[in-house]
C-alpha positions as CSV (number, residue, x, y, z in Angstrom):
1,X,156.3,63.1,65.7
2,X,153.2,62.9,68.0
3,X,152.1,65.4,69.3
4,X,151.8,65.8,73.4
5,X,148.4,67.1,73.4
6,X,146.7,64.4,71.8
7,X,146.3,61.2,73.4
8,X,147.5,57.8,71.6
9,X,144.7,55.8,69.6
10,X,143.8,52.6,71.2
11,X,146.7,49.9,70.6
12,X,149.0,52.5,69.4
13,X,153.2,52.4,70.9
14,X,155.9,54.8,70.8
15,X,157.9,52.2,68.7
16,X,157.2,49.4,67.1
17,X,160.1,46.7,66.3
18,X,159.7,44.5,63.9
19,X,160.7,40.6,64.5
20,X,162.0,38.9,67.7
21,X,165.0,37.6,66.2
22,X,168.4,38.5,67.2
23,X,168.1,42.2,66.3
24,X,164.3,42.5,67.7
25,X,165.6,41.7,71.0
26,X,168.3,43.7,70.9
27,X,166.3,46.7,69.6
28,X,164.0,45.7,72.7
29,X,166.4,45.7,75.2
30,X,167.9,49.3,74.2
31,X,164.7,50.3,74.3
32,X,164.5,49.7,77.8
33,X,167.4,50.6,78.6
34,X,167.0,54.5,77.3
35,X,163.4,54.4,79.3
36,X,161.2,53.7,76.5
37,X,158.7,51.5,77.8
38,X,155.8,51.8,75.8
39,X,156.9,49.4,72.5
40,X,155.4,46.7,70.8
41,X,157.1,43.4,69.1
42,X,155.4,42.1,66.2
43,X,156.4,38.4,65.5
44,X,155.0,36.1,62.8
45,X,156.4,33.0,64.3
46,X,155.0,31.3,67.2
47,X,158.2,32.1,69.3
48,X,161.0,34.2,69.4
49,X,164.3,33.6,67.3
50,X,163.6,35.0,64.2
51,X,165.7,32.5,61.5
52,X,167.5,30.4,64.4
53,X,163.6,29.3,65.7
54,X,162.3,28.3,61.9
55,X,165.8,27.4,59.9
56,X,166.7,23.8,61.8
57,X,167.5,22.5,58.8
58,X,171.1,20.3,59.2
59,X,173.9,22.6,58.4
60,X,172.3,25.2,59.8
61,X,174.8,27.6,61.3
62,X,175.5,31.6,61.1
63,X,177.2,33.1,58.6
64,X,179.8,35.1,61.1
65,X,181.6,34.0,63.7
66,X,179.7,33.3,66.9
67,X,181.1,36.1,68.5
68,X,179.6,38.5,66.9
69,X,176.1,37.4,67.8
70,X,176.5,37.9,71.3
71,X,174.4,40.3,72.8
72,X,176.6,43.7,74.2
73,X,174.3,43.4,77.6
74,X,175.2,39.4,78.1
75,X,178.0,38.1,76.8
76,X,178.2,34.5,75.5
77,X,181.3,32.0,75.4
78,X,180.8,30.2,72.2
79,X,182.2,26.8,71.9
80,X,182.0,26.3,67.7
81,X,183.5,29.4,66.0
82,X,180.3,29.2,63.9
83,X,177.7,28.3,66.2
84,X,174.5,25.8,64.5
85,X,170.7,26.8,65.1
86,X,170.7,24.1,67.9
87,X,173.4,26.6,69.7
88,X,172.2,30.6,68.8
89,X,168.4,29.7,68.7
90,X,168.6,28.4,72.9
91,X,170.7,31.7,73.3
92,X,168.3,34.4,71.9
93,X,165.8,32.2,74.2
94,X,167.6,32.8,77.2
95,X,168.1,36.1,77.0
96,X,166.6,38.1,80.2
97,X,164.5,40.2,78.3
98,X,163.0,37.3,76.3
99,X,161.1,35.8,79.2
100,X,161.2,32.7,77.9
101,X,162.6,29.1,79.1
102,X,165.8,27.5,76.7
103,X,164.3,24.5,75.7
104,X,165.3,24.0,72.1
105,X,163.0,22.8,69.6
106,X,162.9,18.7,68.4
């Protein structure tokens, strides 16, 4: 736990998520939503997504059904009971925390 009296070194968060996939931005939002605002994302990718941005193989779709990769704070009406990477990566773009547009890749 840190401690209140000493100041943060340079760069340092509260909390640190790892990825911007599906659960990073979902970590992210909770975050902000229980007032933590000092967090960090740490992505390896050039864009946020996590396995929907790099995995556009064809085939590609998730394991579950769609439903269950909607985000609690924006709901989503699937239209493929097992959406493809051209569907669910668009969706974790558009999310309003993501800041980004929902352009999918080519």
């Amino acid at each position: 736990m840190k401690s209140t009296n000493t100041p943060s070194a340079p760069g340092a968060h509260d909390v640190a998520v790892i990825g911007a996939g599906f659960s990073g931005i979902a970590a992210a939002t909770e975050l902000i939503r229980q007032g933590v605002d000092d967090f960090v994302i740490f992505e390896r990718s050039e864009d946020i997504g996590g396995t929907w941005m790099v995995n556009r193989y064809p085939g590609a779709e998730v394991d579950l059904e769609s439903h269950i990769y909607s985000f609690s704070f924006e709901p989503h009406d699937w239209t493929r009971t097992h959406a493809d990477w051209r569907g669910f990566w668009p969706t974790c773009r558009a999310s309003p925390r993501s800041g980004s547009s929902t352009s999918a890749p080519g």
